[in-house]
Every structure is written in C-alpha cells, then in structure tokens.
C-alpha positions in Angstrom: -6.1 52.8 -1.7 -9.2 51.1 -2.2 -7.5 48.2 -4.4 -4.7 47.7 -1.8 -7.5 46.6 0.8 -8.8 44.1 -2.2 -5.7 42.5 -2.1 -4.7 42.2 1.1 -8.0 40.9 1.5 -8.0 38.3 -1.3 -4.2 37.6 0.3 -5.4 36.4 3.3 -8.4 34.5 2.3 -6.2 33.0 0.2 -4.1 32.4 3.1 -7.1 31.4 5.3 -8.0 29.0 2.2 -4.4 27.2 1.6 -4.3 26.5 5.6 -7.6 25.1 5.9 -6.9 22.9 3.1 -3.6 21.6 4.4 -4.9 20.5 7.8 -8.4 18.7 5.9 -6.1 16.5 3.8 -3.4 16.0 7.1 -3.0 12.4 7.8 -5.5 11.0 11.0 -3.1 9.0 11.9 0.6 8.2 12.4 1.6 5.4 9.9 4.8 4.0 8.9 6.7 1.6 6.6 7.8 -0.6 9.4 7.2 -4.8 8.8 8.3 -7.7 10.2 10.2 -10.7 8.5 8.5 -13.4 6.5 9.4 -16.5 8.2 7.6 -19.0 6.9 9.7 -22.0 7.7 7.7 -23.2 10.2 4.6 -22.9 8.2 6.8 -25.4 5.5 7.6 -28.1 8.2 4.0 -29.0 9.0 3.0 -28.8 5.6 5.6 -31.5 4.7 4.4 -33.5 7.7 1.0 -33.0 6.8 1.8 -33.9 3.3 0.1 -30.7 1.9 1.8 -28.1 -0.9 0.2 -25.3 0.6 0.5 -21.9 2.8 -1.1 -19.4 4.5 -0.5 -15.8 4.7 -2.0 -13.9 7.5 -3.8 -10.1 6.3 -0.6 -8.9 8.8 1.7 -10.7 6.7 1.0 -9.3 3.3 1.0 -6.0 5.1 4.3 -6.8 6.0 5.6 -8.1 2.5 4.2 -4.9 0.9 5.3 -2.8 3.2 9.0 -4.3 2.7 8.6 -4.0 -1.3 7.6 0.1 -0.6 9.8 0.6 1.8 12.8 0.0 -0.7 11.2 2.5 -2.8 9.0 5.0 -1.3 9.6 8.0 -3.4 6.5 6.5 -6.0 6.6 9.9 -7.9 9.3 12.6 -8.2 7.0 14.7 -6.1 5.5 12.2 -3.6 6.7 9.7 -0.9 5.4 6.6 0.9 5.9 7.9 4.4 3.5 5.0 6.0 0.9 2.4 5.1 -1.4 0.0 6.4 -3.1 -3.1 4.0 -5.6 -4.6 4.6 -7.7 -7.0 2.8 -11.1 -6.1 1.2 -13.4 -8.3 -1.2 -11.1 -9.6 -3.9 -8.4 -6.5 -3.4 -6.3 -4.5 -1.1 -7.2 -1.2 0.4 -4.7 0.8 2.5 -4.7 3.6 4.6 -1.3 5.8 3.4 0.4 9.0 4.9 2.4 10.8 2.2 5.0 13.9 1.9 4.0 15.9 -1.1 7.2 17.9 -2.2 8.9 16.8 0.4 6.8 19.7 2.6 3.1 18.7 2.9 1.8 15.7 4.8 -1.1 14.3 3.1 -3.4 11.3 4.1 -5.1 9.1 1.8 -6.9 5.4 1.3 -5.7 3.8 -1.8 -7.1 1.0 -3.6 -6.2 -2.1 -5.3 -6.5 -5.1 -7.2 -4.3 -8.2 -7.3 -3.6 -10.7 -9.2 -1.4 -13.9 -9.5 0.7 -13.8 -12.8 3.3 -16.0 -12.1 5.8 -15.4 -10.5 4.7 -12.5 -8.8 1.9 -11.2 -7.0 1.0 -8.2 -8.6 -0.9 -5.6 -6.8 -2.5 -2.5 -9.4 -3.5 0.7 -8.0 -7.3 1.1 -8.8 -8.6 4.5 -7.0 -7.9 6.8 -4.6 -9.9 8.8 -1.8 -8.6 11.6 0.3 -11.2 12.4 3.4 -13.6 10.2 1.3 -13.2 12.3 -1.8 -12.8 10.4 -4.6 -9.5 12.1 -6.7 -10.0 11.6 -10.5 -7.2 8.5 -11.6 -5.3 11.0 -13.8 -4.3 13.0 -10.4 -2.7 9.7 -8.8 -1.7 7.0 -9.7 0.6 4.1 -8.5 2.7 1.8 -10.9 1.9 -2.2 -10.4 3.8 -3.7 -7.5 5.1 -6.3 -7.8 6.0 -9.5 -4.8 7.9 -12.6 -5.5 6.5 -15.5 -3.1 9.0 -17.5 -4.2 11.7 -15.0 -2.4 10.6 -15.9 0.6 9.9 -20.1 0.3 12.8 -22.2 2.1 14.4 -24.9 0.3 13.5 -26.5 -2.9 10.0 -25.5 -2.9 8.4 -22.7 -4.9 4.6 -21.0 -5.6 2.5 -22.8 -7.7 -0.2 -20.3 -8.0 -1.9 -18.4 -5.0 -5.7 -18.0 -3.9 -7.4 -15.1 -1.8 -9.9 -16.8 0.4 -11.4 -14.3 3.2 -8.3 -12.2 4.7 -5.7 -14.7 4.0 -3.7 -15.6 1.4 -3.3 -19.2 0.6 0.4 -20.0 -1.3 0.0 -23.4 -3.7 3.4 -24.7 -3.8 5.7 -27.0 -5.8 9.3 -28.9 -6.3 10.9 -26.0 -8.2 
C-alpha cells in the first residue's frame, strides 16, 4: 500500500514537473511567418539617376526576405516547425526571436542566433546558438542548416549583386551589369 502512494506521488510531481516546464519554455509572444514583398524598383530608379550601383535594405526588409525563404520551408527538422519569427540585426549578425511547434504538439519559444556572410551569390545566414528563457541550449540540441537568399532574385532588369555590406541595421546591396 505504502509503494502505491510513492507512485502516485512521484506521478504527479512528475505531472506538476512536465506542466511547469511546458508553460516556462511557452512562447511570450505571438509571432508569425508573415512578410511583405521586396520591391525594390524604386530604390533602382534613383540609383540610376543618381548614377550609383548601390542599395539599401531596411532591418524590416531582410526580416521580410528571411521570413519568405522560411516560410517555404518551415518544418527545419522532422520534429520541429518555424511557426513565427522576427530578425533583427545585431553587431555583425542576425538574432531572432522564434515561436516553434515541437512534434507538432508543444509550443516552444526561443532566440536564435546567427552569422552571415556574402558568398556570392547568396546571402548566407549560419545558425550560431540558441537561448530558450535566456538558457543557453548546448549546439548539439539545435541546430539550423545555413539559409540561404539570392539578392539577385529580387534585382529588376539587367542588374545583379556585386557583393553586399552590413553597415549599422541596414543592408547595403553593391550592384552590377549582370
């Protein structure tokens, strides 16, 4: 008799334990995969009147071009899906702030980190750490394959990305006569 209290015991600290978990890791906010188009036409016209071969790409404009690349593939591990995301830009990287669906069951919310790099002709953005309620999960736990962005997907005309430069939160595009 005595053992059957031990376990029902154990059961619902366990219980206790497994809920209390679930709603630290919860997301704190309501994030999703939602961007706007790229349009940088305009942005092409005044640099051929201004005879310059460059543009500029606002923080909420790379949010929106990564957020388009994840959103045609949010399921990042058989067991875990992109559910929302917001980028923004940190000293020489990216950090966002991501709500994900573990097994398709468990909400989880987490900041992710990154690093990115111009190897032509992408943008390619590496997954460099991970923090869950400012826990710092061990990079064997989660990780994120590269993503990669092609600028030149979204340059009008016969103009493409020369190479690109992060200066502050903006993103300046070098371009050239493809």
């Amino acid at each position: 008799m005595r053992w059957i209290k031990k376990i029902i015991i154990l059961a619902l600290l366990l219980a206790v334990g497994a809920a209390a978990l679930l709603w630290l890791v919860r997301p704190k906010e309501q994030l999703d995969l939602a961007y706007r188009p790229l349009r940088l036409q305009d942005q092409v016209k005044e640099m051929l009147l201004n005879r310059k071969f460059e543009a500029v790409l606002s923080e909420a404009e790379i949010d929106s071009l990564i957020k388009k690349r994840l959103s045609s593939q949010p399921q990042i591990r058989p067991e875990v899906r992109i559910t929302g995301a917001r980028f923004t830009m940190q000293d020489n990287g990216l950090q966002a702030d991501v709500n994900l669906l573990l097994d398709e069951r468990w909400p989880v919310g987490a900041r992710l980190f990154f690093t990115s790099a111009w190897e032509a002709p992408y943008l390619v953005i590496r997954h460099t750490g991970t923090e869950v309620r400012g826990l710092t999960l061990p990079a064997d736990w989660f990780k994120l394959p590269p993503i990669r962005i092609a600028p030149d997907d979204y340059i009008p005309g016969p103009l493409g990305v020369k190479g690109l430069t992060f200066e502050g939160k903006q993103l300046m595009l070098q371009l050239k006569l493809r």
